[in-house]
RORO-892390 format. One line per 2 residues: number of its first residue (from 1); for each residue x, y, z of N, C-alpha, C. Coordinates in pm, whole numbers, plus 50000, padded with zeros to 5 digits. Atoms other than C-alpha are relative to their C-alpha. Layout:
NUM> X,Y,Z,X,Y,Z,X,Y,Z  ...
//
This chain:
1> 50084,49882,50000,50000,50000,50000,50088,50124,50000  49922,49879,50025,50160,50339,49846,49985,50087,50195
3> 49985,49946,49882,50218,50593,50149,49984,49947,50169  49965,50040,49866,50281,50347,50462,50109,50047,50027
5> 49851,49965,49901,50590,50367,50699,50106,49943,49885  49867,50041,50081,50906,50334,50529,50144,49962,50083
7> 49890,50053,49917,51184,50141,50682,50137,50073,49917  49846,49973,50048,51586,50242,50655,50103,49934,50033
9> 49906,50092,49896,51817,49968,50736,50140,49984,49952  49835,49986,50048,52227,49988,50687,50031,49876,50124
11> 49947,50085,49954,52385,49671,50706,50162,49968,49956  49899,50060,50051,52725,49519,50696,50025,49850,49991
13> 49967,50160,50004,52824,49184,50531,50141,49952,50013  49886,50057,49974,53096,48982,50594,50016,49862,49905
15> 50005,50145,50033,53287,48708,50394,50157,50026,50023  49912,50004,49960,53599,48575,50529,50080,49888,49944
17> 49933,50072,50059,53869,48407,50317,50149,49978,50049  49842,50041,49979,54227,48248,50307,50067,50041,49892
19> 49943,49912,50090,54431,48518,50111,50095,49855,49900  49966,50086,50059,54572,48312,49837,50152,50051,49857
21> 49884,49971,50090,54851,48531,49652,50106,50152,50127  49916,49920,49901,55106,48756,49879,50097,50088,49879
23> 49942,49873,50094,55221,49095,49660,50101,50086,50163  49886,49952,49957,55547,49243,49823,50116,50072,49894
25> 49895,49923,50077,55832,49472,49727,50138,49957,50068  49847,50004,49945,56226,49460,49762,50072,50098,49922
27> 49928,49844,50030,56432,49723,49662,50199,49956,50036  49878,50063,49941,56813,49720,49679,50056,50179,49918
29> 49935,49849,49946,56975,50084,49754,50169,50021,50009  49856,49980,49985,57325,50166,49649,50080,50167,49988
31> 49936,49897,49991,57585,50446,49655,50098,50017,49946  49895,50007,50112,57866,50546,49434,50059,50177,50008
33> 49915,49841,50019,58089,50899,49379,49961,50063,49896  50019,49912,50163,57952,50934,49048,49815,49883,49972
35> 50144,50029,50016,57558,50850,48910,50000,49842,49959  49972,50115,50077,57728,50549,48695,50036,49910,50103
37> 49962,50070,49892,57883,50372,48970,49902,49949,50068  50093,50072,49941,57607,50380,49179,49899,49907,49932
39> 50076,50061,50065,57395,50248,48897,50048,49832,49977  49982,50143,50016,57616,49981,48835,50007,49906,50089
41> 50039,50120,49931,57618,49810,49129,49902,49986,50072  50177,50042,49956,57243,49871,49203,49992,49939,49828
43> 50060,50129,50090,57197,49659,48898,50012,49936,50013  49930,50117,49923,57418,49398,48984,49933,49946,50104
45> 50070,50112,49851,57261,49304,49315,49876,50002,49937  50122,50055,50063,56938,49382,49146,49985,49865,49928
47> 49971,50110,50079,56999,49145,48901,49985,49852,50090  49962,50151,49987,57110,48850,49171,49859,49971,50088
49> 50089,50007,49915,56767,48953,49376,49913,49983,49915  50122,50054,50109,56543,48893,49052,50030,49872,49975
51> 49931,50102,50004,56739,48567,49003,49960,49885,50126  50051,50050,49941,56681,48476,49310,49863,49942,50061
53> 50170,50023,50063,56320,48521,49299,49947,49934,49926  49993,50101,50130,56302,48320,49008,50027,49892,50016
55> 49969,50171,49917,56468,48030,49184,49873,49900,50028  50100,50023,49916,56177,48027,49401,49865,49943,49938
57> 50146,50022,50099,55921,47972,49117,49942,50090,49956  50084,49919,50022,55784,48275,49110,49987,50045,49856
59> 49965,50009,50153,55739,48354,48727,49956,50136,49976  50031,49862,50043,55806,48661,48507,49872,50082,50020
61> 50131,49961,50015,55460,48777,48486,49976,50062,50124  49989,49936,49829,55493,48859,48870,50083,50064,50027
63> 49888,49871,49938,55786,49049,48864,50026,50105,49910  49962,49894,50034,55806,49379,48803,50062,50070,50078
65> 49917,49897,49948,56020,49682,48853,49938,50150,50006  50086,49841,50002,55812,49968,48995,50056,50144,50006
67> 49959,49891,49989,56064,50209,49056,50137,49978,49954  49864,50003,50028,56420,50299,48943,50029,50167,49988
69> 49989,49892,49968,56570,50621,49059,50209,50019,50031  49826,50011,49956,56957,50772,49080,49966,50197,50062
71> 50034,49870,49963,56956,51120,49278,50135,50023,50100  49897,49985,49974,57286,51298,49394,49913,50017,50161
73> 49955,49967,49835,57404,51351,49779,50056,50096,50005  49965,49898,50021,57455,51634,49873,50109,50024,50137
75> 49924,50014,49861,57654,51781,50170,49922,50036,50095  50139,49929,49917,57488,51878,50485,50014,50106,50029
77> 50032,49868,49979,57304,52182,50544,50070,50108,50114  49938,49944,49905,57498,52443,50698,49913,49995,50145
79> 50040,49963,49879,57347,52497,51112,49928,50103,49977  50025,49842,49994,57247,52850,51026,49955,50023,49874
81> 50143,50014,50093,57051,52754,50709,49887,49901,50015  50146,50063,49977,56678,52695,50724,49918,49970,49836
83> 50095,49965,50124,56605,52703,50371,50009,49887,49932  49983,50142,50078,56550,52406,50137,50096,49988,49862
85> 49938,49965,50136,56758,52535,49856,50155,49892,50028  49878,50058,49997,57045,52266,49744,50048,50034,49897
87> 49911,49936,50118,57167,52488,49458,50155,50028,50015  49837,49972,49959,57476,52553,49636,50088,49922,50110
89> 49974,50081,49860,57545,52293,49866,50098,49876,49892  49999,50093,50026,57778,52043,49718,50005,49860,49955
91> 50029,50106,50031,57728,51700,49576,50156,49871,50070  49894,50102,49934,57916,51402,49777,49970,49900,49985
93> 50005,50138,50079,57791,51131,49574,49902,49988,49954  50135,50017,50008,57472,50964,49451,50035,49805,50041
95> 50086,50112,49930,57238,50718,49566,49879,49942,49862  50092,50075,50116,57057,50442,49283,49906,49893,50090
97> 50057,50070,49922,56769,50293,49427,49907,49910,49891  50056,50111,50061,56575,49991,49251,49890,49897,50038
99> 50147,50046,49939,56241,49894,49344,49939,49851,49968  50075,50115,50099,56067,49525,49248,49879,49967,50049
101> 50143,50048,49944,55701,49437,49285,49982,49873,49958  49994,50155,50008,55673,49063,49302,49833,49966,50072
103> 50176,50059,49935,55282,48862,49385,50078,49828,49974  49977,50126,49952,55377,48512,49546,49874,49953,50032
105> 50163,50075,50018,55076,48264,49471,50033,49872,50073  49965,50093,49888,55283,47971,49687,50018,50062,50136
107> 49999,49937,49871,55224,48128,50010,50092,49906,50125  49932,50093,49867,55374,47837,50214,50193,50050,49987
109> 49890,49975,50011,55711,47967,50078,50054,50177,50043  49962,49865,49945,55650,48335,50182,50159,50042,50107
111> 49898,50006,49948,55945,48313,50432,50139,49998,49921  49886,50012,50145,56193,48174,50169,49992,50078,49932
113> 49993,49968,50127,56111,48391,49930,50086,50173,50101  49911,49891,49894,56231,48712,50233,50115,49984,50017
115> 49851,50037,50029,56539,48531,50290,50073,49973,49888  49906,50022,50138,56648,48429,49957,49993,50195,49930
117> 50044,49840,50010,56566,48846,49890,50119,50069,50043  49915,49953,49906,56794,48934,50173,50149,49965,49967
119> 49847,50050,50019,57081,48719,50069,50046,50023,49910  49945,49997,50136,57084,48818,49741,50061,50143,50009
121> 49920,49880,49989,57163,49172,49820,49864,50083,50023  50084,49905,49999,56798,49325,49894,50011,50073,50112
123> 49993,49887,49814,56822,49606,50206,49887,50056,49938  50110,49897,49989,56478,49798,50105,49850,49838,49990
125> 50084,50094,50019,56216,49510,50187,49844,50031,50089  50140,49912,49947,55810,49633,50237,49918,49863,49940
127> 50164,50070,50072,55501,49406,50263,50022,49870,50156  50113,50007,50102,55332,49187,50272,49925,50019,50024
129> 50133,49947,50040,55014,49268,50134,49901,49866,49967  50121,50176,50068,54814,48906,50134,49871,50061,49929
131> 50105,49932,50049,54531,48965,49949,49938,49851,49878  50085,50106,50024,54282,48754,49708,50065,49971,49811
133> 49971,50026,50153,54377,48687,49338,49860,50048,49942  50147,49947,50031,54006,48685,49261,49919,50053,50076
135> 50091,49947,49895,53786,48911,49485,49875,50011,49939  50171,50028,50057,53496,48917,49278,49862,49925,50076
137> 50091,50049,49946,53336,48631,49443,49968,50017,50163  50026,50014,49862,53418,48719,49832,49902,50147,49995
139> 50047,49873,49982,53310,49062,49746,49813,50000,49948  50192,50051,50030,52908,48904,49581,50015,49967,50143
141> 50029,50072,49918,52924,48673,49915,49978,50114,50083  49982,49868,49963,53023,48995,50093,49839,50011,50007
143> 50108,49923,50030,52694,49163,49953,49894,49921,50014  50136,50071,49980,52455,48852,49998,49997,49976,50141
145> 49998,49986,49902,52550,48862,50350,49934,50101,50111  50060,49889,49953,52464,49205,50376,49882,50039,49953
147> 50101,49989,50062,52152,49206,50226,49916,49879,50098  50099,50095,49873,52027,48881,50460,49989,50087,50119
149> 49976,49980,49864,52143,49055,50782,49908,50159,49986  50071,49876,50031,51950,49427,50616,49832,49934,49995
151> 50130,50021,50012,51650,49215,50528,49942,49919,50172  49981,50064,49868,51644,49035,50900,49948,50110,50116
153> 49987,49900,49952,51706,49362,51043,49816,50131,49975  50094,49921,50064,51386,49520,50849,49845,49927,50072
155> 50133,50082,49920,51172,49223,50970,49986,50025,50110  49976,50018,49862,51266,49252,51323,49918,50171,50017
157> 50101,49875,49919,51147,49635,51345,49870,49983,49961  50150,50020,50070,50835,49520,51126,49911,49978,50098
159> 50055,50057,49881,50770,49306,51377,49926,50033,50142  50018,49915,49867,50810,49491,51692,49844,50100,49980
161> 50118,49872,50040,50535,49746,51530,49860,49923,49970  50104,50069,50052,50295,49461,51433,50002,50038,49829
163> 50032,50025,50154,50377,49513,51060,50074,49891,49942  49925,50032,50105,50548,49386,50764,50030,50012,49889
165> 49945,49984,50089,50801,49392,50503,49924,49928,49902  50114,50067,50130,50600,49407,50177,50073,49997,49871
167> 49883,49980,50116,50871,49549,49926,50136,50067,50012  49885,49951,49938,51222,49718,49875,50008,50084,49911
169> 49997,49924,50071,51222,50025,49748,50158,50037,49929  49960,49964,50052,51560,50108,49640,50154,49894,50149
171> 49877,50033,49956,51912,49955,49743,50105,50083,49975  49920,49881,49978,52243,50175,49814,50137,49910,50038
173> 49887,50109,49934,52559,50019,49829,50102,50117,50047  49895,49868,49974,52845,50259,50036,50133,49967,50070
175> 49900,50077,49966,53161,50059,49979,50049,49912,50009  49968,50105,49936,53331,49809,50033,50183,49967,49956
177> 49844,50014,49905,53680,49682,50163,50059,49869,50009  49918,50117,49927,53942,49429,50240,50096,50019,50137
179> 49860,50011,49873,54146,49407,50590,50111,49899,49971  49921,50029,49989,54415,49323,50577,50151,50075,50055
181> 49866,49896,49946,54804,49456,50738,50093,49958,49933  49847,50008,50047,55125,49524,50620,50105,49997,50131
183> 49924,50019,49896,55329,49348,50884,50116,50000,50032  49842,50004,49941,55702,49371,50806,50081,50115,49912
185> 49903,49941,50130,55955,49597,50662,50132,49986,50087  49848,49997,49977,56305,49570,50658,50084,50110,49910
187> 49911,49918,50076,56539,49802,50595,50178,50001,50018  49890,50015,49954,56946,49690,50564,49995,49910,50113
189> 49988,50114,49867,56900,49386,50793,49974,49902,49913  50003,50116,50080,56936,49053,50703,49889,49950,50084
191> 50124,50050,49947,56628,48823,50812,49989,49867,49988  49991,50170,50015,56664,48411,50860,49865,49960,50057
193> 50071,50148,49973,56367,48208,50867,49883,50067,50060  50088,49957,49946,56132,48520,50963,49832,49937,50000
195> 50169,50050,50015,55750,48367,51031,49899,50088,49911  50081,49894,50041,55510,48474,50819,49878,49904,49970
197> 50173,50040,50017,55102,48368,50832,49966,50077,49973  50091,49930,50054,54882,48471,50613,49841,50014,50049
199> 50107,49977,49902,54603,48425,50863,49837,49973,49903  50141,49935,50098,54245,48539,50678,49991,50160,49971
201> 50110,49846,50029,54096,48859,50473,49841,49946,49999  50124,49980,49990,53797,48987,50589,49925,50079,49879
203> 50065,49924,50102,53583,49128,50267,49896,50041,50013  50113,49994,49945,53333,49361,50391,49912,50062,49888
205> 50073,49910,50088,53041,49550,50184,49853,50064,50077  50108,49961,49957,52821,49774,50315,49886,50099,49974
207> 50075,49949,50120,52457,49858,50182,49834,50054,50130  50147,49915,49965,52126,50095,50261,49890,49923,49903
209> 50084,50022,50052,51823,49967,50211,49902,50072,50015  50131,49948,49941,51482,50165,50197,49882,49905,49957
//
């Protein structure tokens, strides 16, 4: 019946999976007197830390190189300058830094794949980032979750009032998410046999109903 009460119910769904691909970076940070120098032997270790990666199984298609950067050193700022200007300050070497973005789909080897990283010559090591290969389907489950627990929610005040849910006027979706943490970084430290569980992501989605 047009012009009854109109319900408003905001729910959140939940679907909770076992992350199934682990995306991480390594980086390997060198220094030299001149731009060339440093370049060449941040390739070099680069080189034995993609190699090593590769050992591991992990295959081209997963490794990339997100960053690559060479930027002089300068000297330090006099005491009695505040200003950011390094026009006149300088240069006492450069620094070549070499970034790699790698997605590890054998998760049981996550550990190995940190140490064999480390030994090869990586010092800039960030992640991981567990996460889903396909989210598509946690992220529907997600939304049929939240749509039972909205329609549940709609009955229950129906109820209380002596009515009931007759139709749904309009659905609102505002979002939705993965948890997950970025639990390690290393920087210039070597790392043997560090633990690493990938635990669960939570995939939430959350939707307005009127």
């Amino acid at each position: 019946r047009r012009g009854g009460p109109l319900f408003v119910v905001r729910a959140e769904g939940t679907h909770r999976n076992r992350p199934d691909v682990m995306p991480d970076r390594a980086g390997v940070v060198t220094t030299g007197p001149t731009a060339g120098a440093a370049l060449r032997e941040n390739s070099e270790r680069a080189s034995r830390v993609i190699a090593a990666i590769r050992a591991l199984g992990v295959e081209p298609r997963d490794i990339r190189t997100s960053e690559l950067r060479v930027m002089p050193r300068f000297a330090p700022r006099p005491r009695d300058r505040s200003d950011d200007d390094d026009a006149d300050r300088p240069i006492t070497g450069y620094l070549a830094s070499n970034q790699v973005g790698i997605r590890l789909r054998d998760l049981d080897r996550a550990s190995d794949l940190l140490d064999a990283m480390l030994r090869a010559g990586a010092n800039n090591v960030s992640g991981p980032s567990f996460s889903l290969w396909e989210e598509r389907p946690a992220e529907l489950a997600a939304q049929r979750h939240a749509m039972r627990l909205a329609r549940e929610e709609a009955d229950s005040y129906a109820d209380s009032l002596g009515m009931r849910v007759t139709r749904v006027l309009r659905v609102r979706e505002r979002g939705r998410r993965t948890d997950h943490d970025d639990s390690i970084i290393v920087t210039g430290t070597l790392v043997r046999g560090a633990p690493i569980e990938p635990g669960e992501i939570d995939t939430k989605v959350t939707v307005w109903v009127d």
